[in-house]
N, CA, C, O and CB atoms as a CASP TS submission, in Angstrom:
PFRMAT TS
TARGET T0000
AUTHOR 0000-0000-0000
METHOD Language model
MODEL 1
PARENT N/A
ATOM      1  N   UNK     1      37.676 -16.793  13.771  1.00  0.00           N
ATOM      2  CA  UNK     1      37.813 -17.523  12.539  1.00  0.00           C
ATOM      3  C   UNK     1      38.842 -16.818  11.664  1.00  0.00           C
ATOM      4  O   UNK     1      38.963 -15.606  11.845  1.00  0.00           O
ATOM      5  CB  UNK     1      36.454 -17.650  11.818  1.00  0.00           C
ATOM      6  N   UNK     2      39.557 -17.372  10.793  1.00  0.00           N
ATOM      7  CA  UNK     2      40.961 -17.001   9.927  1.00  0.00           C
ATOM      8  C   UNK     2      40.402 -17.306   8.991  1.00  0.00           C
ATOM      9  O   UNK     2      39.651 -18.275   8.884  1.00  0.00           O
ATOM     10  CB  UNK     2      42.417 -17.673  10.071  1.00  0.00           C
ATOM     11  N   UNK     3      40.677 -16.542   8.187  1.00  0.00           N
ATOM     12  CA  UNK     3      40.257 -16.390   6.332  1.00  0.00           C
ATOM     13  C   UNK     3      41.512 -16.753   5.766  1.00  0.00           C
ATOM     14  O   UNK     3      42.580 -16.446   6.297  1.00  0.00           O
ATOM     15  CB  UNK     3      39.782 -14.613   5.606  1.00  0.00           C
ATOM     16  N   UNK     4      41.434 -17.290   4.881  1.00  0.00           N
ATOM     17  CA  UNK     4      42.810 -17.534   3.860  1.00  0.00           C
ATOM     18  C   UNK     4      42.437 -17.856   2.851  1.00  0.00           C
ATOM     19  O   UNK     4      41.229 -17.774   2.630  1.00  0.00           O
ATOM     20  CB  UNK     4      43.841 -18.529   4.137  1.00  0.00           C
ATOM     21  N   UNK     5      43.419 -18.400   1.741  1.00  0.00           N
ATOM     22  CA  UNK     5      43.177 -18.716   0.173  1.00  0.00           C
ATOM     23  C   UNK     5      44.107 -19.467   0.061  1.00  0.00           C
ATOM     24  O   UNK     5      45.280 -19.323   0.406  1.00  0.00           O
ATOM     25  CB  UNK     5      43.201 -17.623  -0.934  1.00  0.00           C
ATOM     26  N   UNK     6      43.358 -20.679  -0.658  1.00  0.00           N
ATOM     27  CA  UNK     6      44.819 -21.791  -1.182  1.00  0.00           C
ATOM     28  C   UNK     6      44.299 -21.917  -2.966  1.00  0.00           C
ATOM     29  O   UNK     6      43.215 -21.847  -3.545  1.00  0.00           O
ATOM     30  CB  UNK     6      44.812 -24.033  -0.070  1.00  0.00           C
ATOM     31  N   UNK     7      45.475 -22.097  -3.315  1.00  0.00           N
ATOM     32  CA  UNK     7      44.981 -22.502  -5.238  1.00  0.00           C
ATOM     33  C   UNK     7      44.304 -24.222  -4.910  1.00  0.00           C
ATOM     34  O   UNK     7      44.537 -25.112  -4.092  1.00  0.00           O
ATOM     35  CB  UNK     7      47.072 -22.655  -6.844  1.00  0.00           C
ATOM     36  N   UNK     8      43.406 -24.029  -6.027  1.00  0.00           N
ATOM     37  CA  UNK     8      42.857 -24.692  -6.400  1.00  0.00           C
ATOM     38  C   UNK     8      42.808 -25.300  -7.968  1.00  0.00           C
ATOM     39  O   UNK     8      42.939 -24.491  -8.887  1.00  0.00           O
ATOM     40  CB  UNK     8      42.097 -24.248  -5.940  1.00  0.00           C
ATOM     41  N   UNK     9      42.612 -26.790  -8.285  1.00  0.00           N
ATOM     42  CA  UNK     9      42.610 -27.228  -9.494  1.00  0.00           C
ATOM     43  C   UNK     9      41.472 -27.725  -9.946  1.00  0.00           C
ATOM     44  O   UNK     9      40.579 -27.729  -9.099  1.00  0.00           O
ATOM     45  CB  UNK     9      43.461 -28.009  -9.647  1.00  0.00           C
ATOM     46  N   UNK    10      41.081 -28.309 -11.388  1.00  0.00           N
ATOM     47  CA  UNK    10      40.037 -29.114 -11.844  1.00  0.00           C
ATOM     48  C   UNK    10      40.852 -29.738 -12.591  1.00  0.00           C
ATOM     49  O   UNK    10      41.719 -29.099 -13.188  1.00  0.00           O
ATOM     50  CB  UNK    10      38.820 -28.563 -12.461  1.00  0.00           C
ATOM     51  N   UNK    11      40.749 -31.149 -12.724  1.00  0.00           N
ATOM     52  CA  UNK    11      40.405 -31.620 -13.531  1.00  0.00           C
ATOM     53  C   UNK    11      39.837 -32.158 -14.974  1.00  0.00           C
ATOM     54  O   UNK    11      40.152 -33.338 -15.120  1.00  0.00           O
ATOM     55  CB  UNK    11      40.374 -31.576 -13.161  1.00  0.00           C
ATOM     56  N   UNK    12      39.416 -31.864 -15.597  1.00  0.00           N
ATOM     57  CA  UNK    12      37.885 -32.219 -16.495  1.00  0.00           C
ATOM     58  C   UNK    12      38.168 -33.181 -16.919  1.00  0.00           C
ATOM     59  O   UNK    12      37.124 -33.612 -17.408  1.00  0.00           O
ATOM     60  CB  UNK    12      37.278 -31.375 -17.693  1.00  0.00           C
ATOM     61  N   UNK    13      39.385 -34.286 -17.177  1.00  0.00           N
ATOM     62  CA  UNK    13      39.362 -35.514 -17.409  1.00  0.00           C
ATOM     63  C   UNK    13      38.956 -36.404 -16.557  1.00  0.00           C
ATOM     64  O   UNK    13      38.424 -37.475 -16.849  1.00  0.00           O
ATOM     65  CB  UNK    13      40.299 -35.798 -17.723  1.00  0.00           C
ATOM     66  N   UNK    14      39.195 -35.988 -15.455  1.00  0.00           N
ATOM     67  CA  UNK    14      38.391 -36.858 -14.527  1.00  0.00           C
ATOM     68  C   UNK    14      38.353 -35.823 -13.023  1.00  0.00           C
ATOM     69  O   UNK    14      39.221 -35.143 -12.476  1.00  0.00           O
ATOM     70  CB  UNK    14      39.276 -38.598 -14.309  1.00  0.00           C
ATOM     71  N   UNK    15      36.875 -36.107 -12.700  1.00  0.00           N
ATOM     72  CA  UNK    15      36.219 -34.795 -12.291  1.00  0.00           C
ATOM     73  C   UNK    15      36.522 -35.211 -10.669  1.00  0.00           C
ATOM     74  O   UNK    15      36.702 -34.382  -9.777  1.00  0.00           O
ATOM     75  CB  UNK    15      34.344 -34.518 -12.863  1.00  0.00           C
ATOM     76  N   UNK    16      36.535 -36.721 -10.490  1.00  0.00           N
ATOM     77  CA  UNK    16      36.926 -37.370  -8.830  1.00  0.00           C
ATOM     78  C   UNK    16      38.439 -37.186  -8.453  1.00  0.00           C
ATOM     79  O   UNK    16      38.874 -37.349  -7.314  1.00  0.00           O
ATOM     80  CB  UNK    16      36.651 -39.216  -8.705  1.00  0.00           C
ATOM     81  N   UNK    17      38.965 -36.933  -9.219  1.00  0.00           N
ATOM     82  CA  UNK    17      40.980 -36.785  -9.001  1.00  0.00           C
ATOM     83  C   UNK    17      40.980 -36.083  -7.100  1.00  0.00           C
ATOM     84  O   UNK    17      40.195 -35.451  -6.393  1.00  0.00           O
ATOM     85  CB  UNK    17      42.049 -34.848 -10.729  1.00  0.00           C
ATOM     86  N   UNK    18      42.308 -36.660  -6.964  1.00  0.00           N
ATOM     87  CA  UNK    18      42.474 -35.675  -6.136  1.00  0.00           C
ATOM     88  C   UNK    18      43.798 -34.488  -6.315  1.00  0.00           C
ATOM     89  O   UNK    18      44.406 -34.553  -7.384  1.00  0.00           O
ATOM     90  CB  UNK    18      42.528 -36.413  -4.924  1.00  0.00           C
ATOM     91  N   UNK    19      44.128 -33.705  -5.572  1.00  0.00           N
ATOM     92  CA  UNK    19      45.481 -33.024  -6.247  1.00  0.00           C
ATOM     93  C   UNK    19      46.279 -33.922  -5.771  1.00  0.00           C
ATOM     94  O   UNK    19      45.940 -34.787  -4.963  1.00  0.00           O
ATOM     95  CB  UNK    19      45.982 -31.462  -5.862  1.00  0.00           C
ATOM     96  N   UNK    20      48.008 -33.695  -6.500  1.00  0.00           N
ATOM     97  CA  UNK    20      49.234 -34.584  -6.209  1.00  0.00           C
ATOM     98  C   UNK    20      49.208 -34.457  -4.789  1.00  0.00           C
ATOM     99  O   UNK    20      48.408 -33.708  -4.229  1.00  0.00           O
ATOM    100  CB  UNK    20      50.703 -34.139  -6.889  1.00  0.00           C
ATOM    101  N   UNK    21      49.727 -34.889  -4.410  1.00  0.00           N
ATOM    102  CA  UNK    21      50.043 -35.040  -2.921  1.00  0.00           C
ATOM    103  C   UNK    21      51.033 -34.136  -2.639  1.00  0.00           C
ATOM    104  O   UNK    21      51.178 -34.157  -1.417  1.00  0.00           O
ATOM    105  CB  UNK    21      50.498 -36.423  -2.481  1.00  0.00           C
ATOM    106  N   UNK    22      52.028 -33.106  -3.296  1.00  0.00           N
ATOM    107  CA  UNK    22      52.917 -32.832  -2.969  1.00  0.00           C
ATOM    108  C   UNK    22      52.623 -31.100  -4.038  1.00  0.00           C
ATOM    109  O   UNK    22      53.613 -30.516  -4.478  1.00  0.00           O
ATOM    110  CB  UNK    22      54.082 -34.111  -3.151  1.00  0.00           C
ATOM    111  N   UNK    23      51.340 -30.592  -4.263  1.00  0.00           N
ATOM    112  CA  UNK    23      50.682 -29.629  -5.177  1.00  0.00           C
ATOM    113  C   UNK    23      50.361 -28.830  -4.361  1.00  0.00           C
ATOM    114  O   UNK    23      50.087 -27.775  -4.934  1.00  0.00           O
ATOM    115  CB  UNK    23      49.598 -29.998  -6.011  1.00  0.00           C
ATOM    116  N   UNK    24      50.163 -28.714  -2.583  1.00  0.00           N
ATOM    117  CA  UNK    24      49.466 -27.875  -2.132  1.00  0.00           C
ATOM    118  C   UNK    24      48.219 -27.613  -2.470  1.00  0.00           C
ATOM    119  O   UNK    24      47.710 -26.689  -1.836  1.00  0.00           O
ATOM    120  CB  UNK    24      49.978 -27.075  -2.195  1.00  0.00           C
ATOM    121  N   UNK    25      47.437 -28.227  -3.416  1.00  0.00           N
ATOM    122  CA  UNK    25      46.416 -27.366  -4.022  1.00  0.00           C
ATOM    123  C   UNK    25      45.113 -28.473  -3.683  1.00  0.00           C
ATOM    124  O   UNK    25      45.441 -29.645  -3.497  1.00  0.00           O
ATOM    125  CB  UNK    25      46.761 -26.940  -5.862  1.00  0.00           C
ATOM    126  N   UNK    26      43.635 -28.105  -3.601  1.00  0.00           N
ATOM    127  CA  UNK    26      42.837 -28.502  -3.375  1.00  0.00           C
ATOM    128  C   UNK    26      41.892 -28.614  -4.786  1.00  0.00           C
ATOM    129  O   UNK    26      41.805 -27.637  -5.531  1.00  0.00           O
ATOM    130  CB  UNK    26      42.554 -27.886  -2.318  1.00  0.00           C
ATOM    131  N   UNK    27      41.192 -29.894  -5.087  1.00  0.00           N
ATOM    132  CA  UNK    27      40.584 -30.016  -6.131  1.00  0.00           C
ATOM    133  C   UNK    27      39.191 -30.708  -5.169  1.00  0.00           C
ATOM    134  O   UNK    27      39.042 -31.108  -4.014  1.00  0.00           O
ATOM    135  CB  UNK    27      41.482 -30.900  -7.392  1.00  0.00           C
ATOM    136  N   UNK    28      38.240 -30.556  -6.528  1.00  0.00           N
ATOM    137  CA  UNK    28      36.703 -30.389  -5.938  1.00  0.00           C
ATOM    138  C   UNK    28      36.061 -31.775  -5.240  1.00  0.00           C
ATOM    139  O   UNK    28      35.067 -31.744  -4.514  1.00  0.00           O
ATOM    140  CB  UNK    28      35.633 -29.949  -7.284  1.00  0.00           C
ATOM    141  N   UNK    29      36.787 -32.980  -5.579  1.00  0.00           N
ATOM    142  CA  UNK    29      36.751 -34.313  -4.661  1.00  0.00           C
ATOM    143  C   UNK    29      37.105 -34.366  -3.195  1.00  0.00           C
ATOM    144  O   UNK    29      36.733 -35.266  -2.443  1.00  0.00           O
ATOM    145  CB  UNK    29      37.649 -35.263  -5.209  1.00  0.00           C
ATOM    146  N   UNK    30      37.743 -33.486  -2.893  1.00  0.00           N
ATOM    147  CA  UNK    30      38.875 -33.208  -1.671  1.00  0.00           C
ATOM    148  C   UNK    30      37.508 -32.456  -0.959  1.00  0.00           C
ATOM    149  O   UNK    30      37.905 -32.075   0.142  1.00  0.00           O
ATOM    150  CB  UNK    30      40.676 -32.013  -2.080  1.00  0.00           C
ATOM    151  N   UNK    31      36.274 -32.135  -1.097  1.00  0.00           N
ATOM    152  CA  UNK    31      35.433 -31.128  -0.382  1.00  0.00           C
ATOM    153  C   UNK    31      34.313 -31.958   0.122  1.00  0.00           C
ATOM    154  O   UNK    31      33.499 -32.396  -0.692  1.00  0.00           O
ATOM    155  CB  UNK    31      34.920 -29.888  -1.312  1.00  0.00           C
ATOM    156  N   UNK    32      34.169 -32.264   1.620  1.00  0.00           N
ATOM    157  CA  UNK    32      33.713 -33.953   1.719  1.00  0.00           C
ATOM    158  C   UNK    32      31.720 -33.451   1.583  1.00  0.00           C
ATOM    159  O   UNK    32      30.791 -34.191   1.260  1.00  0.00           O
ATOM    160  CB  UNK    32      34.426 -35.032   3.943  1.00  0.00           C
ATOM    161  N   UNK    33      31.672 -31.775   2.026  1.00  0.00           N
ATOM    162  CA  UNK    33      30.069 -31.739   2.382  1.00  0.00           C
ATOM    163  C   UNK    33      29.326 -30.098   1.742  1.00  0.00           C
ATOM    164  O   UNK    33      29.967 -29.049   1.688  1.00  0.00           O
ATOM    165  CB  UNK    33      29.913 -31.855   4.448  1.00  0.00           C
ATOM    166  N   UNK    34      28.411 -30.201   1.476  1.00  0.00           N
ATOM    167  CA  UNK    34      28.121 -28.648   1.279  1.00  0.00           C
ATOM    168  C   UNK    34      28.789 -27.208   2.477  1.00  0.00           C
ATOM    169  O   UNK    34      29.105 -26.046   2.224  1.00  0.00           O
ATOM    170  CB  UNK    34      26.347 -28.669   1.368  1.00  0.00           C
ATOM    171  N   UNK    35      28.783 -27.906   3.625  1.00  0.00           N
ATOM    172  CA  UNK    35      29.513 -26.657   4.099  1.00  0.00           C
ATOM    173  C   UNK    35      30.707 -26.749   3.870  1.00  0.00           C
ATOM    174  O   UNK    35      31.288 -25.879   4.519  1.00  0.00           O
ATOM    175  CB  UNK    35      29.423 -26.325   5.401  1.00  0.00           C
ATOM    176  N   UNK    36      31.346 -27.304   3.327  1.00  0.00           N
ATOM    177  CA  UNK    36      33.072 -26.783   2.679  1.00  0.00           C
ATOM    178  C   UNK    36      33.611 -27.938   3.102  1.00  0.00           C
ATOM    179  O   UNK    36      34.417 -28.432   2.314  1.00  0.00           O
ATOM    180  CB  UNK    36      34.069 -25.234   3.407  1.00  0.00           C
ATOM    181  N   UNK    37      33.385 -28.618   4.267  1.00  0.00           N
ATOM    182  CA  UNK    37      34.563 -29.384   4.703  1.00  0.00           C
ATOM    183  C   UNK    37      35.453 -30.158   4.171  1.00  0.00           C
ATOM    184  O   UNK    37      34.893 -31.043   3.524  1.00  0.00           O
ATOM    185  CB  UNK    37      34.316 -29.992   5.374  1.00  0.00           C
ATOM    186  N   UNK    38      36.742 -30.244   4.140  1.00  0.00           N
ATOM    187  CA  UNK    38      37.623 -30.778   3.613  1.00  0.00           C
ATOM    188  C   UNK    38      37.624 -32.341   4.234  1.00  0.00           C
ATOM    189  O   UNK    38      37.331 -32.753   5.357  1.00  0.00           O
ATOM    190  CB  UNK    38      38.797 -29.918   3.780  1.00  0.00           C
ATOM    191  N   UNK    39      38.048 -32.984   3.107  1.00  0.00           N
ATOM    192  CA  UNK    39      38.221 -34.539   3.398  1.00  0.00           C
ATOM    193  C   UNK    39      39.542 -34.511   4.494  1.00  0.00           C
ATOM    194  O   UNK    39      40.223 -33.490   4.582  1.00  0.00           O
ATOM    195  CB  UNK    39      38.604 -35.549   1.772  1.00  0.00           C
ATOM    196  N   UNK    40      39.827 -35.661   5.279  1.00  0.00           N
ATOM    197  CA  UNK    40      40.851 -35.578   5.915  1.00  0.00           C
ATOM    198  C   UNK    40      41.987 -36.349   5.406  1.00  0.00           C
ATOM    199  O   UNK    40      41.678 -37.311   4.702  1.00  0.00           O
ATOM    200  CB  UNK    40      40.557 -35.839   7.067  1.00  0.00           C
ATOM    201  N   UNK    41      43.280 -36.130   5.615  1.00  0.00           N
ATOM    202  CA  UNK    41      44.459 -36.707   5.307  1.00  0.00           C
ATOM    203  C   UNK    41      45.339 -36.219   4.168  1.00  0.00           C
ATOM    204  O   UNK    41      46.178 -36.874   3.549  1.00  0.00           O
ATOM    205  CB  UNK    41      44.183 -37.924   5.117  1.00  0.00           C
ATOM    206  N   UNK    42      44.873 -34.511   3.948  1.00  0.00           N
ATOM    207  CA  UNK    42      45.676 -33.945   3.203  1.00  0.00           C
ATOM    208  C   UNK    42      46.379 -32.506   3.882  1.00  0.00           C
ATOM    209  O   UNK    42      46.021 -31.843   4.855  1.00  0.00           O
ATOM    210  CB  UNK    42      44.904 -33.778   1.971  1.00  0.00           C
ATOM    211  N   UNK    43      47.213 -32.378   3.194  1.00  0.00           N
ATOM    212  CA  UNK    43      48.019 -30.746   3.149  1.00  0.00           C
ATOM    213  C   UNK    43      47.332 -29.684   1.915  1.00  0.00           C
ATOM    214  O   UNK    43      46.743 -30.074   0.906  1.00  0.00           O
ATOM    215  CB  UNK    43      49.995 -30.991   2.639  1.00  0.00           C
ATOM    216  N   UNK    44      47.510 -28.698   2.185  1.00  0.00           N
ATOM    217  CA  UNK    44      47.308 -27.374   1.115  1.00  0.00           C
ATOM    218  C   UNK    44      48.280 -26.281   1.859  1.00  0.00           C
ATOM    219  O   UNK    44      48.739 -26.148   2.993  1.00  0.00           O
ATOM    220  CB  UNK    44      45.412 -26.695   0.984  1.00  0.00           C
ATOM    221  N   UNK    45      48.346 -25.594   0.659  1.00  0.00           N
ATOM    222  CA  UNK    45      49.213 -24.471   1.179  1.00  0.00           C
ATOM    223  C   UNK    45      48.522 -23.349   1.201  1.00  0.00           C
ATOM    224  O   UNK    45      47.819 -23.129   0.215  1.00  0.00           O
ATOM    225  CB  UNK    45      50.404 -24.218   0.444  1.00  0.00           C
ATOM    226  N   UNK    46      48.534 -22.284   2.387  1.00  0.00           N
ATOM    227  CA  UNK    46      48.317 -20.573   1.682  1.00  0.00           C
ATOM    228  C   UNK    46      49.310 -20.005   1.798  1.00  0.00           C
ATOM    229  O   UNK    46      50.021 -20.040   2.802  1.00  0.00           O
ATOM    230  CB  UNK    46      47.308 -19.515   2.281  1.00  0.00           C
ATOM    231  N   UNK    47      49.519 -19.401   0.812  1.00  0.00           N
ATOM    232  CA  UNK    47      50.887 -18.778   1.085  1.00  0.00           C
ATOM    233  C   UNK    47      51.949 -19.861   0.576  1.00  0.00           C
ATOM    234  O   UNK    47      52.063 -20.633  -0.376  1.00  0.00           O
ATOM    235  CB  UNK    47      51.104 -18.414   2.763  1.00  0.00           C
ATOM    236  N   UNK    48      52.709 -19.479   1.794  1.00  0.00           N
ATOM    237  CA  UNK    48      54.191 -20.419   2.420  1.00  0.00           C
ATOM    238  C   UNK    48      53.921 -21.074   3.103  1.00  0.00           C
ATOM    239  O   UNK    48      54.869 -21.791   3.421  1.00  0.00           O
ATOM    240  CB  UNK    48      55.313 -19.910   3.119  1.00  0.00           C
ATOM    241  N   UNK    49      52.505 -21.415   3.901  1.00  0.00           N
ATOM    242  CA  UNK    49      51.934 -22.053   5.252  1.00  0.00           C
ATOM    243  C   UNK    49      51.491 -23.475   5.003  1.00  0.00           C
ATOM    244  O   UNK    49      50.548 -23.370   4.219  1.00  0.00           O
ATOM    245  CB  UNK    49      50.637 -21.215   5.846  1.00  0.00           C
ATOM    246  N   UNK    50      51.659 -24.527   5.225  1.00  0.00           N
ATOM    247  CA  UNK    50      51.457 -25.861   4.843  1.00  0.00           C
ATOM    248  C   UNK    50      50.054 -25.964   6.031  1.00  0.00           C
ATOM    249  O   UNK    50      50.259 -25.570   7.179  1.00  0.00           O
ATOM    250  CB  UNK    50      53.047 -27.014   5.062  1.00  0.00           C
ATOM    251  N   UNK    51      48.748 -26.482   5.667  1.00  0.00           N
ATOM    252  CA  UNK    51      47.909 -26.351   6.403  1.00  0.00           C
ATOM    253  C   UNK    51      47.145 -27.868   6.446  1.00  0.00           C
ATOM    254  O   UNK    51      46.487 -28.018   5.416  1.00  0.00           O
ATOM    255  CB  UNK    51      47.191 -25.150   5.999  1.00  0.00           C
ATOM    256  N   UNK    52      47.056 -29.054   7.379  1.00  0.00           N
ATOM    257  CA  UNK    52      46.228 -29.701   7.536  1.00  0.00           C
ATOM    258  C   UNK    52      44.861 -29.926   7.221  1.00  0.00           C
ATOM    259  O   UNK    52      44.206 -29.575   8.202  1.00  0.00           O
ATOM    260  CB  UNK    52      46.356 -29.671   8.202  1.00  0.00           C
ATOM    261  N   UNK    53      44.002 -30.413   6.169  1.00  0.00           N
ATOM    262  CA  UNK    53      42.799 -30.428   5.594  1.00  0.00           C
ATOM    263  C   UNK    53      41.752 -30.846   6.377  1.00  0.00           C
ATOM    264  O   UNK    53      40.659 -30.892   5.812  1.00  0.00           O
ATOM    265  CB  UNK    53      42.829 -31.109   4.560  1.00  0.00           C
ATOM    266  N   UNK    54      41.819 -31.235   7.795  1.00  0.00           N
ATOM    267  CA  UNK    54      40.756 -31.852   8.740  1.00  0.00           C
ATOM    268  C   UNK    54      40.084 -30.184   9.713  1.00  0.00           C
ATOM    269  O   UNK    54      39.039 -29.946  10.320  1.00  0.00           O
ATOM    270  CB  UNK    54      41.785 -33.338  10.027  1.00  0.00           C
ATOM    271  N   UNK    55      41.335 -29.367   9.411  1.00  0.00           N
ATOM    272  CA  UNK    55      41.269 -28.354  10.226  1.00  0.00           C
ATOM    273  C   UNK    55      40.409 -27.298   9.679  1.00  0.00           C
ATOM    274  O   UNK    55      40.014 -26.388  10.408  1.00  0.00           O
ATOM    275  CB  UNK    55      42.520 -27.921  10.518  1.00  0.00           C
ATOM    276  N   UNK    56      40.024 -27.380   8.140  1.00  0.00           N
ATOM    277  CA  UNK    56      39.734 -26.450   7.503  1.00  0.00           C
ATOM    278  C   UNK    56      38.207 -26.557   6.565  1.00  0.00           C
ATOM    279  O   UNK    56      37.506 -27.563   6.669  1.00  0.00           O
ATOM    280  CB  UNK    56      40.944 -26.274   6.803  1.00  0.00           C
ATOM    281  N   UNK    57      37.969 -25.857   6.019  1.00  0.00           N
ATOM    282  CA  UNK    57      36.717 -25.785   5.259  1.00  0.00           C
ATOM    283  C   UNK    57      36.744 -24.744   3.794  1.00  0.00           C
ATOM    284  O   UNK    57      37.628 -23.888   3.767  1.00  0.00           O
ATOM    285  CB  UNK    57      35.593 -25.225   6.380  1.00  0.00           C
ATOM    286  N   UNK    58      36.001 -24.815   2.879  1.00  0.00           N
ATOM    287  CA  UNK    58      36.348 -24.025   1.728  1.00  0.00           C
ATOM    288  C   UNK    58      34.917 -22.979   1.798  1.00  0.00           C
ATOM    289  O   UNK    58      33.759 -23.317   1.555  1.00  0.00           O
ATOM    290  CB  UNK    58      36.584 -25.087   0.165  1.00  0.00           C
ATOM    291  N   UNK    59      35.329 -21.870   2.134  1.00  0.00           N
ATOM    292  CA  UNK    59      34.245 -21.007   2.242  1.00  0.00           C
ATOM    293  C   UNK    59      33.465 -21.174   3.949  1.00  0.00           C
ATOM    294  O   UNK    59      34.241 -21.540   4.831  1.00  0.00           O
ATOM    295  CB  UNK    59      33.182 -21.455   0.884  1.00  0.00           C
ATOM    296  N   UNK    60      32.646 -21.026   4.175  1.00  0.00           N
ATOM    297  CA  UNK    60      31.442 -20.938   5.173  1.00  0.00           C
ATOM    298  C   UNK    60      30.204 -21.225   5.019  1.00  0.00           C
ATOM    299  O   UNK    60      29.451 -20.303   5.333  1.00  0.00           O
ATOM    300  CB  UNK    60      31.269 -19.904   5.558  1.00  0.00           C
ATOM    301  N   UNK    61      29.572 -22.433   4.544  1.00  0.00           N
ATOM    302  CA  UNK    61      29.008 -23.052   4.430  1.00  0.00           C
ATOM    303  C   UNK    61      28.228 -22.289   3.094  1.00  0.00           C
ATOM    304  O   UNK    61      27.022 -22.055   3.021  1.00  0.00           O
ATOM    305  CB  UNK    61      28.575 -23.429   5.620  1.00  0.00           C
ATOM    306  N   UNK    62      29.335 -21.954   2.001  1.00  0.00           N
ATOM    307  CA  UNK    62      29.436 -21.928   0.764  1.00  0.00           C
ATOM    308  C   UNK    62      28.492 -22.710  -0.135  1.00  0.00           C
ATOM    309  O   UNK    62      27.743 -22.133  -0.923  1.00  0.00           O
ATOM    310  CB  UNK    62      30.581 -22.226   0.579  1.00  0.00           C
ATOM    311  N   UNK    63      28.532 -23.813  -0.026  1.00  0.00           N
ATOM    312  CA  UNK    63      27.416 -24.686  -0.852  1.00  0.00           C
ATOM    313  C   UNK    63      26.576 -25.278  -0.419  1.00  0.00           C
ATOM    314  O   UNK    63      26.165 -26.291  -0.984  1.00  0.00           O
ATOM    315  CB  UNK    63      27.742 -25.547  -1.512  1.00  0.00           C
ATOM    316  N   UNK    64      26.201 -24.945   0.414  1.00  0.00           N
ATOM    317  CA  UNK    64      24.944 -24.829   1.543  1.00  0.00           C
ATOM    318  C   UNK    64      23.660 -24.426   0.765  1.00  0.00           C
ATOM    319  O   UNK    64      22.757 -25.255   0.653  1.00  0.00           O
ATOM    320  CB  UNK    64      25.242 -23.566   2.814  1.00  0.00           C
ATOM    321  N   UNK    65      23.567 -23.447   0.337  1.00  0.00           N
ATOM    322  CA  UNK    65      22.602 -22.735  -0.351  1.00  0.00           C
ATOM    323  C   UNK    65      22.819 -22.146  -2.226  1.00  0.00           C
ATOM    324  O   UNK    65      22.487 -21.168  -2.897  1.00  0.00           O
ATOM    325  CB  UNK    65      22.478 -21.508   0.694  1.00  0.00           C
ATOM    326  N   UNK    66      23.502 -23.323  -2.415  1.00  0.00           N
ATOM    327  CA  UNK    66      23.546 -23.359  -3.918  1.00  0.00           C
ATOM    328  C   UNK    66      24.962 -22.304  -4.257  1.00  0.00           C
ATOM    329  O   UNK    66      25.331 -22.197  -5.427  1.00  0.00           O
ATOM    330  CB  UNK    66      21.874 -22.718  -4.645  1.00  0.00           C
ATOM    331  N   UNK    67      25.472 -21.785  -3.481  1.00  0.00           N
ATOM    332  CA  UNK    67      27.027 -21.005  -3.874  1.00  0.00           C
ATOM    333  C   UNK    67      27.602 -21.303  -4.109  1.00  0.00           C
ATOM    334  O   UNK    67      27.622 -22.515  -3.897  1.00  0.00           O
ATOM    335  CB  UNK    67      27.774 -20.481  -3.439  1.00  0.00           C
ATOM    336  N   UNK    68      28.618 -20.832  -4.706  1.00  0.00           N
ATOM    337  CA  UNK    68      30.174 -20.792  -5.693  1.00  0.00           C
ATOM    338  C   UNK    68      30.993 -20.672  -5.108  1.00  0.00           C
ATOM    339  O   UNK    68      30.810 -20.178  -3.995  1.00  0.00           O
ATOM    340  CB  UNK    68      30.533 -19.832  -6.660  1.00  0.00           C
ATOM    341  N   UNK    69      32.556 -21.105  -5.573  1.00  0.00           N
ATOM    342  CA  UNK    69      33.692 -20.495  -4.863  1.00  0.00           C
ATOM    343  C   UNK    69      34.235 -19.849  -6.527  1.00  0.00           C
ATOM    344  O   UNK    69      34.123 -20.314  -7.661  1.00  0.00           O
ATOM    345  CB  UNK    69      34.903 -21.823  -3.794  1.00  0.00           C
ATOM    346  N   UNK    70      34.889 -18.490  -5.946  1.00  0.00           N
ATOM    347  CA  UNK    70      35.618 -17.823  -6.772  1.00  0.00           C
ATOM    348  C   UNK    70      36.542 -18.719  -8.285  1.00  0.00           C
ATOM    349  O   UNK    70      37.173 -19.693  -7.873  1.00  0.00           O
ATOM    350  CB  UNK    70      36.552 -17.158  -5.682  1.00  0.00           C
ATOM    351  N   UNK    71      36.639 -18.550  -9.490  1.00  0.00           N
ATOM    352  CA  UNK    71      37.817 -19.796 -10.445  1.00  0.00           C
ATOM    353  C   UNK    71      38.245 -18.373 -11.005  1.00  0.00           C
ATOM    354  O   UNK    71      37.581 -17.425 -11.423  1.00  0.00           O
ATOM    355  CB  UNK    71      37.057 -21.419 -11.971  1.00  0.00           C
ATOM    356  N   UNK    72      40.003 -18.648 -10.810  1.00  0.00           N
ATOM    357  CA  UNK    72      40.446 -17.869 -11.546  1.00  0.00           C
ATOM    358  C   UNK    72      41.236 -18.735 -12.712  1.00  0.00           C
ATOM    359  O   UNK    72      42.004 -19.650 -12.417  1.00  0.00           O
ATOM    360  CB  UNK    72      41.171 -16.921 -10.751  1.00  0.00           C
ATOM    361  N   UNK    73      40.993 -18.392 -13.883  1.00  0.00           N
ATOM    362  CA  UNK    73      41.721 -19.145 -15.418  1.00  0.00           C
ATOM    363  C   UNK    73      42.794 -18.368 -15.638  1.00  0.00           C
ATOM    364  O   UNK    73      43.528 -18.587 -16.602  1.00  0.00           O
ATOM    365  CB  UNK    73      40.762 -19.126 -16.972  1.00  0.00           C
TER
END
């Protein structure tokens, strides 16, 4: 398994958004299940690395048991 980090956004005007299409970045609609999984039919970036969203998950079954992911302001 590969660990990585992509930025992430919110919203608060509207909490269902998804990110631009062209932002790299993952917002909290885009996360289809408690274990992380990403909805399919997007890109994010880590890094410089453009990464397919079907392939990936946010955390390890992170909100599974009531957990957080890291927000940096």
């Amino acid at each position: 398994m590969d660990w990585v980090g992509a930025m992430g956004n919110f919203d608060k005007n509207d909490i269902l958004a998804f990110a631009p299409p062209d932002s790299g970045r993952i917002l909290p609609a885009q996360i289809k299940n408690e274990l992380g999984h990403l909805i399919e039919g997007f890109t994010f970036k880590t890094g410089t690395i453009t990464r397919k969203s079907e392939a990936f998950s946010v955390g390890y079954g992170t909100f599974e048991n009531g957990g957080a992911v890291g927000i940096h302001l």
